[in-house]
C-alpha positions in Angstrom: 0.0 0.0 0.0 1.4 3.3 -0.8 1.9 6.2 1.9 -0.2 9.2 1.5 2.4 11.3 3.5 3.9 14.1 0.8 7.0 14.1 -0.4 9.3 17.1 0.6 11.4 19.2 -1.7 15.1 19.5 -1.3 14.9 23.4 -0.3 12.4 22.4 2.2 14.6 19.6 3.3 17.8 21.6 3.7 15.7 24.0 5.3 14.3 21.5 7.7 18.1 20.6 8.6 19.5 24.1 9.3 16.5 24.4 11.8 17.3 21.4 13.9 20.8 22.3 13.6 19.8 25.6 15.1 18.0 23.9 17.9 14.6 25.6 16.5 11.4 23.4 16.4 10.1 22.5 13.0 6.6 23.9 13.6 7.1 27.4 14.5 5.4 27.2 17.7 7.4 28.1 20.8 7.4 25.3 23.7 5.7 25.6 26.9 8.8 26.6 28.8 10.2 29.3 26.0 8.6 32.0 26.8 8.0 35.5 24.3 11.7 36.6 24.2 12.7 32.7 22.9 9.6 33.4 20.6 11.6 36.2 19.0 15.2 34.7 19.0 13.6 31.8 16.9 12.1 33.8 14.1 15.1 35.7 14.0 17.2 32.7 13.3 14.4 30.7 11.0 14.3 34.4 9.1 18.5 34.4 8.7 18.1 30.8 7.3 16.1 31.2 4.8 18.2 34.6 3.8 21.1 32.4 3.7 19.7 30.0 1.2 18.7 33.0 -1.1 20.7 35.5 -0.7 23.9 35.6 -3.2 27.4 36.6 -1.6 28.2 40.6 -2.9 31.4 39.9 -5.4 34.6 41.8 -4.2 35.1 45.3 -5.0 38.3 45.4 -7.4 41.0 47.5 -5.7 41.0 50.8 -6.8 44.1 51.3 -9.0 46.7 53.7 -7.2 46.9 57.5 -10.2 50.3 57.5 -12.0 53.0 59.8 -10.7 52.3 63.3 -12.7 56.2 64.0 -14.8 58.3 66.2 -13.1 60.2 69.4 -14.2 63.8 69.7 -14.3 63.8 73.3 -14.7 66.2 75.8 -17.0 69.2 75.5 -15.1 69.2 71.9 -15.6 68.8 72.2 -19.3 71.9 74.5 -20.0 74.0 72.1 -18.3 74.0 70.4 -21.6 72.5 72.7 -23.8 74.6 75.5 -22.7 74.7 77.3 -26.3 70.7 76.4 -27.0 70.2 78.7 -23.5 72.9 81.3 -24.0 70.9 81.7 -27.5 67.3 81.5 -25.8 68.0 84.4 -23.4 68.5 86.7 -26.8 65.8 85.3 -28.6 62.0 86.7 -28.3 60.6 84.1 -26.6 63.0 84.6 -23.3 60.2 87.1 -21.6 58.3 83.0 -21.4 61.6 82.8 -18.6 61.3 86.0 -17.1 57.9 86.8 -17.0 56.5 85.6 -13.3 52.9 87.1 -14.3 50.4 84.1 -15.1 48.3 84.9 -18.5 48.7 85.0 -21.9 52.3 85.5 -22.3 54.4 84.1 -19.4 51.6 81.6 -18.0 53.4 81.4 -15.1 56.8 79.4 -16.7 59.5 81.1 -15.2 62.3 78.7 -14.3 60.8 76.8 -16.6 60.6 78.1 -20.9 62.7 75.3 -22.2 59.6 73.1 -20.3 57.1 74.5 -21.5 57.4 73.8 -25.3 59.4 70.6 -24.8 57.7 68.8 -21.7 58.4 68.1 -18.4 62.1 66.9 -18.4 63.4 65.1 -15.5 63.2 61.6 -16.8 65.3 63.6 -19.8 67.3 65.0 -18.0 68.3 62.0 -15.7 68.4 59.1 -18.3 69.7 61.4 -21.1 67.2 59.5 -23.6 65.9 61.9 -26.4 62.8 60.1 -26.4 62.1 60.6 -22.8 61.5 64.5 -24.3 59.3 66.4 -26.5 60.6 68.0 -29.9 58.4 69.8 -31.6 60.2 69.7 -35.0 59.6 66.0 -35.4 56.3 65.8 -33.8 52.9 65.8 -36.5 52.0 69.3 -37.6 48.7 69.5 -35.3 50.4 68.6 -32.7 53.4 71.3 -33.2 50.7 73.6 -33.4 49.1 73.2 -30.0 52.3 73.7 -28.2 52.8 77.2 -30.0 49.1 78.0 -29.8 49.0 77.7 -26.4 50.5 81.1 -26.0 49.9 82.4 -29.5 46.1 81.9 -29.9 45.0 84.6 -29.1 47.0 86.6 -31.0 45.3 89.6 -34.0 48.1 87.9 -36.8 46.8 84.7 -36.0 43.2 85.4 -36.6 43.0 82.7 -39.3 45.8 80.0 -38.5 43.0 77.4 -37.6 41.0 77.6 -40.4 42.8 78.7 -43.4 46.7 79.0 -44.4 49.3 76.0 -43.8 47.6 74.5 -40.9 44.8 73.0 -43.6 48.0 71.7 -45.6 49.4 70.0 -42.7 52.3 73.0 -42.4 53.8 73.3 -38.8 54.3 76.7 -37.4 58.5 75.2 -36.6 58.7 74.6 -40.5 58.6 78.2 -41.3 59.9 79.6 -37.3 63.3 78.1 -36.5 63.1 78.6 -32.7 66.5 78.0 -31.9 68.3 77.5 -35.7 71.4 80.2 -35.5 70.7 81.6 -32.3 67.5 82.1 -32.7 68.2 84.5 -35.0 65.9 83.3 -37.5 62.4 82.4 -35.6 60.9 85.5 -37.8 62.7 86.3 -41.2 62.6 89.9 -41.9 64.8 90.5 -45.0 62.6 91.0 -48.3 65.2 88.6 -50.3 65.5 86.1 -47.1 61.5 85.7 -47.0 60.7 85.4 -51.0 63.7 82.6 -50.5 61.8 80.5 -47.8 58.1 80.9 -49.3 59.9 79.6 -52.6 61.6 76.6 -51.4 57.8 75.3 -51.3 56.2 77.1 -53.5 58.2 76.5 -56.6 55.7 77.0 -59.2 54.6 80.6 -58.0 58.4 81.1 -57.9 58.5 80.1 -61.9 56.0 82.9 -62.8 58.0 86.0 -61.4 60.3 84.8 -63.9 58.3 86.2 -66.7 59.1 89.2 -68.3 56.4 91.3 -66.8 55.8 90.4 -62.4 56.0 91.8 -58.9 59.7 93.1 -58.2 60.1 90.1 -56.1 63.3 88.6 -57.9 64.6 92.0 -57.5 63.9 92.0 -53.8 62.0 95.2 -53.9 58.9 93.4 -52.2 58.2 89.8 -50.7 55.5 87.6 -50.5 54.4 88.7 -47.1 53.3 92.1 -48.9 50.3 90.5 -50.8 49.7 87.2 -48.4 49.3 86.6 -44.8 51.5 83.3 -43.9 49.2 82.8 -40.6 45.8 82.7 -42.6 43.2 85.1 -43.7 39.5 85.4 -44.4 40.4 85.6 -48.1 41.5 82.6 -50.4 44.7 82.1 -51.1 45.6 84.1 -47.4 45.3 87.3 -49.2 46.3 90.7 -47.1 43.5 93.1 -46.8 43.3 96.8 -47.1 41.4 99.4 -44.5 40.1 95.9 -43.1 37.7 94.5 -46.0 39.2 95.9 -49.0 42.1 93.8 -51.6 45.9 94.2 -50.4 46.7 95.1 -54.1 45.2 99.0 -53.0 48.0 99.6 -50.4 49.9 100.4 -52.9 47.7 101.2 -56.0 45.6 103.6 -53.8 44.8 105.4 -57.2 42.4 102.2 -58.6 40.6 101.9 -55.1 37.9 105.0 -55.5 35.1 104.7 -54.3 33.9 105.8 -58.1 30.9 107.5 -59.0 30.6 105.3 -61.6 32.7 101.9 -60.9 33.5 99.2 -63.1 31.8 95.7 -62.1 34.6 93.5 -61.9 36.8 95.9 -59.7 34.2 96.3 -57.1 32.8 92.5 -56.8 35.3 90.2 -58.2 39.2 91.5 -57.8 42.2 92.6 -59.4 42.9 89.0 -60.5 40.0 89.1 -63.0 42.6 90.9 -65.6 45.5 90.6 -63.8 48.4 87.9 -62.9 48.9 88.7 -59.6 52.1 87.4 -59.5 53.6 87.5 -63.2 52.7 87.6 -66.9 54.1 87.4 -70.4 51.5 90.6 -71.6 51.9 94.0 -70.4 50.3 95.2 -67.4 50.7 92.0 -66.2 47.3 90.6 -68.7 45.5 87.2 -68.2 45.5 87.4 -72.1 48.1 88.0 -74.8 45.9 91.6 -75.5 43.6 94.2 -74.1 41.1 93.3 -76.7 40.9 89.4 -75.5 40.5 90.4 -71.9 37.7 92.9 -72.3 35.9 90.2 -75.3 35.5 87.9 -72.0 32.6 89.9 -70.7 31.6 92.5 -73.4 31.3 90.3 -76.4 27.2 89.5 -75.6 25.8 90.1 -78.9 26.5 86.7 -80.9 24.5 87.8 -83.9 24.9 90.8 -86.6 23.6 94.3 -85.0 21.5 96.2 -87.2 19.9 98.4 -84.6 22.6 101.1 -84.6 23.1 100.3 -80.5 26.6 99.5 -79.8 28.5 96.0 -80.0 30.9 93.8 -80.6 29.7 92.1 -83.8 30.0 94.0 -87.4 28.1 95.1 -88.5 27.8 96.9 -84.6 29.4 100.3 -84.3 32.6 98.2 -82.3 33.8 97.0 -85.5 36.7 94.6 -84.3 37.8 94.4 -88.1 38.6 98.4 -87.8 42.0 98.5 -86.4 40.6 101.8 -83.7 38.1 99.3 -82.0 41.0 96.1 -81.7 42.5 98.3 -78.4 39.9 99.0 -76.0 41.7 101.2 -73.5 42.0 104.0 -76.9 39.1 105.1 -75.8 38.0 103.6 -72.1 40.4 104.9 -70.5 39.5 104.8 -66.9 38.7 101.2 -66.7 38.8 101.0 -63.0 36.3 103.6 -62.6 35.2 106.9 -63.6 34.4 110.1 -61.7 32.1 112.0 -64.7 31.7 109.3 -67.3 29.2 106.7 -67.4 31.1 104.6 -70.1 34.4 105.3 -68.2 35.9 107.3 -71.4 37.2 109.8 -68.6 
């Protein structure tokens, strides 16, 4: 005959066990002699015991990992103990008021003791091990990153309005490929010498060095001007880092103030699209320095609108219009328009 009695499940078992381990009855009723304080102990204990067969153990916190030891600085003195030339050069050179200058902000940021340091790192494992790679150099480091260690103190800067956005920086030009901070003494970190700066602009720029070597250009080769004149090396809000003039007006009327005006009657493509719309800016093999081999072909680029014969009388381009290119008089527009750039009295611009 099978027994009726239930079965029991193993929690209920285990359960079961750590009670008469504990000493508890299994019916949660206190005996005679226990009296309301035994009561309490007991569901106290039974309460524990069934936490403990729930419950999961927490897992260890991992040890927090200890911050690595911020680099150290050597200081200046400790530099020219080995670079005794480099410093008696740095103290000469520009950037020296980064040494002397105690005053935090935009110049000194409060580096004194410590210029060499504050282009080229913290330098005690440098300094101790003598391993160049324990050190910063900014001439071999990638061009954005040479830039953020001169930007730090020359961001702010008016010449450097448009270093970030336009000029060499887009090209992946360094500011230490053009500034030799400590090449001859640090004689060098700004070239100032017409002949010395058209020198180091060509060494790169090799093609726009070609076309002052036509017969009619900018008195660069002569070293009358440089490239600095016309372009801004640190960037500008114009293409090709153009200068400007009286703040929004083409570099080209600082010194052809006569063309600037303002007209009474102006001449379109002075006032909306630039000198280079005739004119090579940099050299030419026409006079006046053309985009074309003649006046005529310049002027044909935007006047010639009439593509078929004229018999109106108005005045054109095409015969038989009263601009009759086959007449010799009409083949030389300037004959007669003289003030091309813009006219005071004349609507045509004849005077």
């Amino acid at each position: 005959m099978r027994s009726t009695k239930p079965m029991l499940n193993i929690e209920t078992r285990l359960l079961c066990s750590l009670l008469v381990l504990a000493g508890l009855p299994l019916t949660g009723q206190p005996s005679p002699q226990q009296g309301e304080s035994k009561t309490a102990q007991d569901n106290k204990k039974r309460a524990e015991a069934e936490r403990a067969l729930t419950d999961k153990p927490a897992a260890p916190k991992p040890a927090a990992k200890a911050a690595p030891e911020a680099p150290k600085y050597a200081g200046s003195e400790t530099c020219a103990a080995c670079h005794e030339d480099i410093s008696k050069a740095f103290q000469k050179s520009p950037h020296n008021v980064v040494e002397t200058d105690a005053k935090p902000g935009l110049r000194g940021h409060g580096w004194q003791g410590k210029a060499c340091e504050s282009c080229h790192g913290p330098g005690e494992e440098h300094a101790e091990s003598a391993d160049a790679s324990k050190i910063r150099n900014p001439a071999k480091l990638a061009a954005a990153a040479a830039d953020k260690t001169c930007l730090t103190c020359h961001l702010n800067e008016q010449t450097h309005v448009g270093r970030l956005q336009s000029s060499h920086a887009k090209d992946q030009v360094s500011c230490v490929a053009c500034h030799k901070v400590h090449e001859h003494g640090g004689a060098e970190l700004v070239t100032r010498k017409p002949a010395s700066i058209n020198e180091q602009c060509a060494s790169c720029h090799l093609n726009v060095w070609a076309q002052f070597q036509r017969p009619n250009h900018h008195k660069l080769p002569e070293g009358a001007m440089s490239c600095v004149d016309c372009h801004n090396p640190h960037g500008s809000l114009k293409p090709a880092s153009a200068q400007m003039f009286a703040a929004n007006e083409p570099g080209c009327l600082a010194c052809h103030g006569d063309k600037r005006g303002p007209f009474t009657f102006e001449h379109a493509p002075v006032r909306f699209e630039g000198c280079a719309t005739c004119h090579e800016p940099h050299g030419s093999a026409n006079p006046r320095m053309l985009t074309r081999q003649d006046v005529r072909s310049v002027c044909l680029e935007c006047h010639a609108n009439l593509p078929t014969a004229n018999k109106t009388g108005t005045i054109g381009v095409v015969p038989p219009a009263f601009h009759d290119l086959r007449q010799p008089r009409f083949q030389n527009c300037t004959i007669c328009h003289q003030k091309i750039h813009g006219s005071y009295v004349d609507r045509d611009l004849l005077k």
